[in-house]
C-alpha positions, 0 to 999 in steps of 0.5 A: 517545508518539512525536512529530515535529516538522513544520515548513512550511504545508499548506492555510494551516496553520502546522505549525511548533508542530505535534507529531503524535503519530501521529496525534492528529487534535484538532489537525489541521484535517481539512477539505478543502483548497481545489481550488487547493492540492491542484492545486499540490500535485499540481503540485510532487509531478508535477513531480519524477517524471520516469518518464511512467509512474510520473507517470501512477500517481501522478497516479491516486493523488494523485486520491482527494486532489481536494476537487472530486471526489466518492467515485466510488463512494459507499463506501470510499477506494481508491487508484488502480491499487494493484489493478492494482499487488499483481496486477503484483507478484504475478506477478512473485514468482511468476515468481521464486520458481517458477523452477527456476534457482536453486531454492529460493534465490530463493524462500527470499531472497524469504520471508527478505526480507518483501518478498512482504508488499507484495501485500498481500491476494493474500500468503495465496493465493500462500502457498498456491501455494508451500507446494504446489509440486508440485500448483501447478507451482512447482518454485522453491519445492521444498525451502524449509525448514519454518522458511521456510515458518512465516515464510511463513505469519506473513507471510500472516496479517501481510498478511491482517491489515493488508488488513483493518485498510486496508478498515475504516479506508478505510470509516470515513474515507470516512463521516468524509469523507461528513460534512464535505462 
């Protein structure tokens, strides 16, 4: 079992006893927090970012966190912008990965890295995108070995896997969440 010892206080809980066993929820008091800790939670977390744009995602994704607001949506948790996020990504290891400069290189750097991992559910498409180069106009990735492109494919089934094991645990923390309101 591993185990972390915490110190400090969340929501008037002492945490300096606390061990979490990744995640043993019997010792966690899961409701809510009050609105004013959350707002000076925020508040601290806001005041370290300096970027105006990273603040604002941030900020968003720190919302899903608010007592006062209900589940837009009724349904599952979501995080605000990580859509908006993996399609920005998406794009941009595209535009590295299929540039010609520096082919297959970048590709195989990128694959080698695991770093395509982080778009999340788009992976198994753009997996697909590059293991046809010629039929996708991606001439980046001509000539990446088949070995790159093994790890390629247990990184897309990796990422697929982890999109799915995400939405059931969001539906099933939302019905949780739904319960104690």
């Amino acid at each position: 079992m591993i185990t972390k010892s915490v110190g400090g206080s969340v929501g008037g809980q002492d945490l300096t006893k606390m061990n979490l066993d990744l995640m043993n929820t019997a010792e966690v008091d899961l409701r809510p927090y009050p609105a004013a800790t959350f707002a000076s939670l925020r508040n601290e977390v806001l005041a370290t970012i300096e970027d105006p744009a990273t603040e604002k995602l941030v900020e968003g994704r720190l919302s899903v966190l608010n007592p006062k607001l209900p589940d837009p949506k009724g349904g599952p948790l979501t995080v605000p912008g990580e859509e908006v996020a993996h399609e920005e990504l998406t794009a941009i290891f595209h535009d590295l990965a299929c540039s010609p400069d520096g082919a297959p290189f970048v590709a195989a750097g990128l694959i080698r890295s695991d770093i395509l991992m982080t778009i999340g559910e788009k992976l198994p498409k753009f997996t697909e995108y590059l293991k046809n180069p010629k039929g996708s106009d991606c001439p980046g990735a001509e000539g990446l070995s088949a070995g790159l492109l093994g790890a390629l494919d247990r990184q897309s089934h990796y990422a697929a896997y982890a999109a799915n094991l995400t939405k059931a645990f969001n539906a099933a923390a939302s019905k949780i969440i739904g319960r104690m309101r």
